[in-house]
MMTF fields as JSON, N, C-alpha, C and O atoms, coordinates in Angstrom:
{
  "mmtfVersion": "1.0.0",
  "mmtfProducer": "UNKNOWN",
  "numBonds": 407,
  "numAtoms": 408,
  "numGroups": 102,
  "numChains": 1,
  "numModels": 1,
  "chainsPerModel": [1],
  "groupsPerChain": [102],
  "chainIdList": ["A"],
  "bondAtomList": [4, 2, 8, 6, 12, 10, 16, 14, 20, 18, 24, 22, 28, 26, 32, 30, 36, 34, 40, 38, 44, 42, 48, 46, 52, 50, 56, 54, 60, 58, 64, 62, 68, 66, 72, 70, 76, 74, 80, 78, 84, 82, 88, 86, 92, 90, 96, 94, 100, 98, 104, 102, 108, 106, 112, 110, 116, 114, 120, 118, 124, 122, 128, 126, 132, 130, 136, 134, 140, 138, 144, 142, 148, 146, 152, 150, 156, 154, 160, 158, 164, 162, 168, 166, 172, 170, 176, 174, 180, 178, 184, 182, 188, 186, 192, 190, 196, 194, 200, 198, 204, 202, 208, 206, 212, 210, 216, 214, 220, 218, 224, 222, 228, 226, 232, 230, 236, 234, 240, 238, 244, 242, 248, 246, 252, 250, 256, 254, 260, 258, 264, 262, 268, 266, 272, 270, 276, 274, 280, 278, 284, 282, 288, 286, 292, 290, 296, 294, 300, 298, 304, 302, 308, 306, 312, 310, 316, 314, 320, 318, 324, 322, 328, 326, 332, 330, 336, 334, 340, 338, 344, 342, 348, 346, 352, 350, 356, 354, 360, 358, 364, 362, 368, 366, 372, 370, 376, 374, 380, 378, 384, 382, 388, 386, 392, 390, 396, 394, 400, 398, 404, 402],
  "bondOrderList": [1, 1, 1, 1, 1, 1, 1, 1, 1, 1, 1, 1, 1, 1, 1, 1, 1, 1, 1, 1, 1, 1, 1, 1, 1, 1, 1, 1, 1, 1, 1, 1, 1, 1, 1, 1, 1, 1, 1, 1, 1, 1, 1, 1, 1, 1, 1, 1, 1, 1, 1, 1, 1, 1, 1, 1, 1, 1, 1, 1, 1, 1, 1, 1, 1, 1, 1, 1, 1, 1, 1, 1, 1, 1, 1, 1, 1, 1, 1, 1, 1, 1, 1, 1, 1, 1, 1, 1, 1, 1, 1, 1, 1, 1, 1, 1, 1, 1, 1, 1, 1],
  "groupList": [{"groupName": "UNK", "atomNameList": ["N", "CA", "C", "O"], "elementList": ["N", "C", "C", "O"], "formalChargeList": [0, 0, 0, 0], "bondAtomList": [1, 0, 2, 1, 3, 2], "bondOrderList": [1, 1, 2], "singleLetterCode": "X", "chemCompType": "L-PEPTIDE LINKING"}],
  "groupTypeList": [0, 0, 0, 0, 0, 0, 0, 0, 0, 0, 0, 0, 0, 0, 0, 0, 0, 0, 0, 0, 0, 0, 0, 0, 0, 0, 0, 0, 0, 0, 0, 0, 0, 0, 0, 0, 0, 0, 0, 0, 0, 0, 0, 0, 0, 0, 0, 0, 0, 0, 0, 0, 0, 0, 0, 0, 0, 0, 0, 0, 0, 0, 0, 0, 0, 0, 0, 0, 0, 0, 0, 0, 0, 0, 0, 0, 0, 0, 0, 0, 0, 0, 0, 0, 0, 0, 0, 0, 0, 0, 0, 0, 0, 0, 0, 0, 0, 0, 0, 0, 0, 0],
  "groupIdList": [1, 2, 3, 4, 5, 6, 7, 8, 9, 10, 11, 12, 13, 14, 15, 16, 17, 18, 19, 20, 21, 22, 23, 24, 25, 26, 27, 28, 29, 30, 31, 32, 33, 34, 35, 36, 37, 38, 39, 40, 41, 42, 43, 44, 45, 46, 47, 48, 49, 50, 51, 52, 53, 54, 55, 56, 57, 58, 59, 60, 61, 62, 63, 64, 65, 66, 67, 68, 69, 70, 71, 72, 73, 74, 75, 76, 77, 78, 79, 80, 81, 82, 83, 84, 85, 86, 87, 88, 89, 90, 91, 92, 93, 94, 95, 96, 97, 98, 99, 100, 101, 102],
  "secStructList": [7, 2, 2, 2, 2, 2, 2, 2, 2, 2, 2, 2, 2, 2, 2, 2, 2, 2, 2, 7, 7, 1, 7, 7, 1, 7, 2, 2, 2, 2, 2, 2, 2, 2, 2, 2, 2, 2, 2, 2, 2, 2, 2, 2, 2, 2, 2, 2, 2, 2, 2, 2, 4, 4, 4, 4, 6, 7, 7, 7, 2, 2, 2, 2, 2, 2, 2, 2, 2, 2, 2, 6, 2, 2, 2, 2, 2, 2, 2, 2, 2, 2, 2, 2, 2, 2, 2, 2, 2, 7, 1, 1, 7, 2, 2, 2, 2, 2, 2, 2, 2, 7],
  "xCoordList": [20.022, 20.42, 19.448, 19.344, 18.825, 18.001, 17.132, 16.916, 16.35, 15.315, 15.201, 14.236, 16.506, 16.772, 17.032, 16.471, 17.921, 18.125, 16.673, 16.397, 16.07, 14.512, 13.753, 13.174, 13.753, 12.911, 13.393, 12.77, 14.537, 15.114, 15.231, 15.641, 14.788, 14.373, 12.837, 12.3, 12.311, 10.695, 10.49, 10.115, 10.773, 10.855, 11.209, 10.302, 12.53, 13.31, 12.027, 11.589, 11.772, 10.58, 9.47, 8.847, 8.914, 7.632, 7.752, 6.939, 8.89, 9.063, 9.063, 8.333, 9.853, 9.981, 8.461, 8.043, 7.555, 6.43, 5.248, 4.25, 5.921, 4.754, 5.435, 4.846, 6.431, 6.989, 6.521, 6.495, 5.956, 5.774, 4.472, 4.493, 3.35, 2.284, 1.633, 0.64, 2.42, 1.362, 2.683, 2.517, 3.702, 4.105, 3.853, 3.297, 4.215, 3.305, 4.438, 4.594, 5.539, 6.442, 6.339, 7.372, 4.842, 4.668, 5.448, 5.747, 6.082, 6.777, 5.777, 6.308, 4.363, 3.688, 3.855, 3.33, 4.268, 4.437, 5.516, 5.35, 6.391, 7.788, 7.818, 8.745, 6.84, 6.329, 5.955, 6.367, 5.087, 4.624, 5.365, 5.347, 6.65, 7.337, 8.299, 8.639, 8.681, 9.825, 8.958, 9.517, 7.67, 6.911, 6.43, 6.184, 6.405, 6.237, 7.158, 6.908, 8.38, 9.653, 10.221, 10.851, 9.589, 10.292, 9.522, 9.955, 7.934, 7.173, 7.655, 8.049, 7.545, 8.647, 9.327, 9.17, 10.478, 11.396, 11.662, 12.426, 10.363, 10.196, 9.275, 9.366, 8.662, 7.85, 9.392, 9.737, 9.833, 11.214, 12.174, 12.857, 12.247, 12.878, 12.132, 12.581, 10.925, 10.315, 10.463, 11.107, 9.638, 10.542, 11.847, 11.71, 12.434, 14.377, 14.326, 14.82, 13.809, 14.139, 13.335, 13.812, 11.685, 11.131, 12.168, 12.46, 12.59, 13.6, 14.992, 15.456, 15.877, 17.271, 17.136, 17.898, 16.228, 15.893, 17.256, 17.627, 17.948, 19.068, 19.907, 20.114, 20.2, 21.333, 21.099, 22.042, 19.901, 19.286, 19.889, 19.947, 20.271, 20.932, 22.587, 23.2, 22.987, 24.21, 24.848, 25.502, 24.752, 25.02, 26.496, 27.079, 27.022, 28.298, 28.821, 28.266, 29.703, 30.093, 30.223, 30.337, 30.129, 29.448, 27.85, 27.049, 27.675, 25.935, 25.66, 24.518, 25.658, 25.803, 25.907, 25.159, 27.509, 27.679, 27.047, 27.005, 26.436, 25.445, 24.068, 23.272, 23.561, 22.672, 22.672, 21.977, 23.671, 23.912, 23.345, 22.484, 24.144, 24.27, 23.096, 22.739, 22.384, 20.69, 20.276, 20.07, 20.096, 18.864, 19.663, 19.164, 20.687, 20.885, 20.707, 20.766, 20.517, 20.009, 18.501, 18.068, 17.705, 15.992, 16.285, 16.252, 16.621, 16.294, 16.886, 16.005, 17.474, 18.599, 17.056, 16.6, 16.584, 15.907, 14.682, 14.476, 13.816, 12.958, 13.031, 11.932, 14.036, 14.278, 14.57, 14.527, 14.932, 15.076, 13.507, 13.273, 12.662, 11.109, 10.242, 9.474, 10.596, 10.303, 10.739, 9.828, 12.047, 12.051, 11.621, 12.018, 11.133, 10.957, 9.104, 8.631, 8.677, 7.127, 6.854, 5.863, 7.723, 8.414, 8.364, 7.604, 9.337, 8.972, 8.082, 7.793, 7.689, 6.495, 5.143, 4.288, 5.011, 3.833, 3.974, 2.941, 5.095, 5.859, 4.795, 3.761, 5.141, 3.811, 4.038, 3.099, 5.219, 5.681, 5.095, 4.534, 5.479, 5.176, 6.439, 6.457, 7.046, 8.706, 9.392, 10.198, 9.437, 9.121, 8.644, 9.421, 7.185, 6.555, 7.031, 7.16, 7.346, 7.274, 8.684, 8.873, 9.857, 11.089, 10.957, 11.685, 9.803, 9.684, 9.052, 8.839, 8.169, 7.224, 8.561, 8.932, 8.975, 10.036, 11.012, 11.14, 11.528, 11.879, 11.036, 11.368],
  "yCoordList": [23.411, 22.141, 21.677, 20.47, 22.448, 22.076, 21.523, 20.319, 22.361, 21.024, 19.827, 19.107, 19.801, 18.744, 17.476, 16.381, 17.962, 17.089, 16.543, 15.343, 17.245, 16.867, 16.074, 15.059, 16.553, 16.042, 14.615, 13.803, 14.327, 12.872, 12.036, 10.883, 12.873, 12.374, 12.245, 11.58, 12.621, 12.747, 11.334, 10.211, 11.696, 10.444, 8.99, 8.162, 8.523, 7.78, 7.035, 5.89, 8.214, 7.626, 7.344, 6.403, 7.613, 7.267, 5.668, 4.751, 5.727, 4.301, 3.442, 2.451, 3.686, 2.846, 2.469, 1.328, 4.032, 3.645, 2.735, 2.208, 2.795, 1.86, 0.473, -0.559, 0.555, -1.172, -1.886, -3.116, -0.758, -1.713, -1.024, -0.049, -1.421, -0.431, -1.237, -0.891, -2.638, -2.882, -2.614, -3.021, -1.955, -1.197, -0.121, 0.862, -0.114, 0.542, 1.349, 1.516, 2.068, 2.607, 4.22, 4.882, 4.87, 5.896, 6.57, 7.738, 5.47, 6.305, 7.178, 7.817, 7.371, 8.087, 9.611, 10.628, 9.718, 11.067, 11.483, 12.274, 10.888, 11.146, 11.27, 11.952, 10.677, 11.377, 12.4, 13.35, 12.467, 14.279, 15.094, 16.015, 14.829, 16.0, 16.272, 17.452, 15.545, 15.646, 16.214, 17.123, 15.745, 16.09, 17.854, 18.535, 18.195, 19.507, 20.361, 21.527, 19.923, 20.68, 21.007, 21.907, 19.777, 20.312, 21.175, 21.689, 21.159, 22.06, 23.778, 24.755, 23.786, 25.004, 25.448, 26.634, 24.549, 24.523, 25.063, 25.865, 24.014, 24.798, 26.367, 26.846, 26.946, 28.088, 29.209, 30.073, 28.766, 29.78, 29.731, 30.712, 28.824, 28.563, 29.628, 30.647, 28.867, 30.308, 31.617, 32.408, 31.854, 33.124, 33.91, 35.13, 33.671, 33.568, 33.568, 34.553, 32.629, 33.016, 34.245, 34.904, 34.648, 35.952, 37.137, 38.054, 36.739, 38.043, 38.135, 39.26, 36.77, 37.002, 36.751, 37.3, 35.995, 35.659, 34.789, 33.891, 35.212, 34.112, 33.751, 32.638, 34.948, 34.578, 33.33, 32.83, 33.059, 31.948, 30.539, 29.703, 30.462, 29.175, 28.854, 27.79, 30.207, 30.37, 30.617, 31.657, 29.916, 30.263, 29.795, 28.803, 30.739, 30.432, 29.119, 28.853, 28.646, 27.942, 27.728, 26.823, 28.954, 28.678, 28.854, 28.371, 29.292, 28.539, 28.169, 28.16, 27.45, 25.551, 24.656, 23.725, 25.291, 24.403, 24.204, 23.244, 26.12, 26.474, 25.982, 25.67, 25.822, 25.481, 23.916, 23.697, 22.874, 21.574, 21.208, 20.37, 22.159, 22.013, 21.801, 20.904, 23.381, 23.41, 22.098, 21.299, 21.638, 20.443, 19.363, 19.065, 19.014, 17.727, 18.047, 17.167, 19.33, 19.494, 19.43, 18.805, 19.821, 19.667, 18.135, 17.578, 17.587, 15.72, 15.331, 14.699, 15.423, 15.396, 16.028, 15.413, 17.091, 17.188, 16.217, 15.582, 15.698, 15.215, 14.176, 13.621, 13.415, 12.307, 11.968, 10.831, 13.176, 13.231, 13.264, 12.827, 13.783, 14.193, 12.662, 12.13, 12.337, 11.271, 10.172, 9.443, 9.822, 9.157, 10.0, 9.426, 10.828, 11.324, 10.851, 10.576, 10.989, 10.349, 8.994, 8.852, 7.652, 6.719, 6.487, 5.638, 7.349, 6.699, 7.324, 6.827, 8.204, 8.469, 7.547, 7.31, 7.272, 6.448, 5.157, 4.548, 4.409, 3.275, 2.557, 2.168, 2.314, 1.165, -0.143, -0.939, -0.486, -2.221, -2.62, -3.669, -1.092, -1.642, -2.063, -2.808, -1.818, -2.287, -1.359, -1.957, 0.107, 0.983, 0.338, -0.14, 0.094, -0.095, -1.194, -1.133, -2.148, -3.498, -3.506, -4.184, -2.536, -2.554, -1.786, -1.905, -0.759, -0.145, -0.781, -0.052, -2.045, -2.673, -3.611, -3.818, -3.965, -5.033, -4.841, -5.625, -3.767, -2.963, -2.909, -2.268],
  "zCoordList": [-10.738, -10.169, -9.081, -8.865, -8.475, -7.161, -7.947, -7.806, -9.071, -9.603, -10.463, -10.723, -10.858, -11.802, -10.238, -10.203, -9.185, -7.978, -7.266, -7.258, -6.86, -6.866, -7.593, -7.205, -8.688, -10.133, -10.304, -10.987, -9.654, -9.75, -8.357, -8.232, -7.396, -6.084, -6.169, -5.283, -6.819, -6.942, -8.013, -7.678, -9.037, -10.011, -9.103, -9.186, -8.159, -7.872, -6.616, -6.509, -5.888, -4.244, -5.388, -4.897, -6.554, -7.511, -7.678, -7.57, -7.935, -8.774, -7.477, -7.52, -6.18, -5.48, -4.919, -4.723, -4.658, -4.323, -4.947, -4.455, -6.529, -7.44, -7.564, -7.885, -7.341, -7.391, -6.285, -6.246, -4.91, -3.39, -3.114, -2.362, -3.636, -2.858, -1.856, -1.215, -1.73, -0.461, 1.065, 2.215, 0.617, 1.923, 2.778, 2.287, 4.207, 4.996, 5.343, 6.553, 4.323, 5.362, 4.826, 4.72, 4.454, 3.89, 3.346, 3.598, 2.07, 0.708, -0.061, -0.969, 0.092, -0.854, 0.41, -0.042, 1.314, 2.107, 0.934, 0.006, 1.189, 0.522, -0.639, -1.076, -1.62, -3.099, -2.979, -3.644, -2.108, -2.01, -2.05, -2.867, -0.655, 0.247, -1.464, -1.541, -2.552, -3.159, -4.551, -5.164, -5.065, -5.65, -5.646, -6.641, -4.511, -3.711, -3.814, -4.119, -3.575, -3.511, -5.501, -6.056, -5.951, -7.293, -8.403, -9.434, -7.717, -8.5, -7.537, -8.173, -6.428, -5.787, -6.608, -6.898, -7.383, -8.099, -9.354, -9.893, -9.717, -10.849, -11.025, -12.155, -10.299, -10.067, -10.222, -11.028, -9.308, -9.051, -10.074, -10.37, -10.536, -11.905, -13.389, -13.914, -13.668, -14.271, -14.102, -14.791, -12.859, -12.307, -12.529, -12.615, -12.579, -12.72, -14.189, -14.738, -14.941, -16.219, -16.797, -17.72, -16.051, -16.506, -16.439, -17.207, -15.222, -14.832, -15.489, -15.675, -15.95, -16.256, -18.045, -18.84, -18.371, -19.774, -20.016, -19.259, -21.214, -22.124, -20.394, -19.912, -19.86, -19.165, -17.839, -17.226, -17.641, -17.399, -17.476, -16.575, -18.582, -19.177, -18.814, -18.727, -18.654, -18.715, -16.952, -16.87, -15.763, -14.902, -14.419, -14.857, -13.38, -13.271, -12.071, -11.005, -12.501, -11.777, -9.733, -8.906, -9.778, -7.896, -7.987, -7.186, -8.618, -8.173, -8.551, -8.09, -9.502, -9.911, -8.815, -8.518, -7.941, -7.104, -5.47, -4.701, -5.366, -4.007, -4.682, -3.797, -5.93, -6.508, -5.636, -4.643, -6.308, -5.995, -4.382, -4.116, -3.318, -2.361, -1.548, -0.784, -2.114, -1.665, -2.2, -1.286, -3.321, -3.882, -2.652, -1.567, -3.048, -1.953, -0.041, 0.818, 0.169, 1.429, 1.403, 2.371, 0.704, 0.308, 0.698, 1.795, -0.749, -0.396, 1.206, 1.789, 1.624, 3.118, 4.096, 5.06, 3.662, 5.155, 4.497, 5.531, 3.628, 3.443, 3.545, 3.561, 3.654, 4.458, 5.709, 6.18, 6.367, 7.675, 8.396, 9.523, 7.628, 7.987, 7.863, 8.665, 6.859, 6.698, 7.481, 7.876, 7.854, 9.006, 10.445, 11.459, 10.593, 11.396, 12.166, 13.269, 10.885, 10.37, 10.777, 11.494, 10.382, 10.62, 11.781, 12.247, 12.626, 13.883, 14.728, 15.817, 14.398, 15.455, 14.855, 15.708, 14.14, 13.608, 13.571, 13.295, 13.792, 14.09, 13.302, 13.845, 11.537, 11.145, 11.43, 11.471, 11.643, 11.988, 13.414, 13.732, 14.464, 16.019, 16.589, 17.57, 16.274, 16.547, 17.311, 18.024, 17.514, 18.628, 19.507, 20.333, 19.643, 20.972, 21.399, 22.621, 20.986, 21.032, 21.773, 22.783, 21.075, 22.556, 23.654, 24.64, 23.523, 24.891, 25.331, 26.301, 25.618, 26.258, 26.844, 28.0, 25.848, 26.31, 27.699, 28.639, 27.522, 28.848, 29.959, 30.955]
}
């Protein structure tokens, strides 16, 4: 589940980034950070199936659901990073522009 959740957070920031490329609000970080996380994903995923083989396919219902939990915390902090990016790099100026105002 973590990489199928990714793999569709990665896909989802792609599209948004190719529909707007003359925006400055570094969605191509955020292709990366989700791009990054689901090849992770998938590495460990391989992995897991070298080691469990058929039973791979067949997982039980709580880690499906601790599975779930992790992928939507990955996307959750990579958006948190990402606004985090955001405002310290303030591309609008809209930060500075209310602390000046003060």
């Amino acid at each position: 589940m973590t990489l199928l959740i990714t793999v569709f957070a990665a896909i989802i920031s792609t599209v948004v980034w190719y529909t707007r490329p003359e925006s400055n609000m570094k969605l191509g970080s955020l292709c990366l950070m989700y791009w990054g996380a689901s090849l992770m994903w998938l590495v460990d995923a391989v992995a897991e199936y070298i080691e469990l083989g058929a039973e791979f396919f067949a997982p039980a219902a709580a880690d499906m659901l601790n599975d779930s939990y992790l992928g939507f915390s990955v996307v959750a902090l990579g958006l948190v990073i990402w606004l985090a990016m955001l405002l310290i790099k303030d591309p609008n100026g809209r930060i500075r522009a209310a602390l000046i105002k003060k």
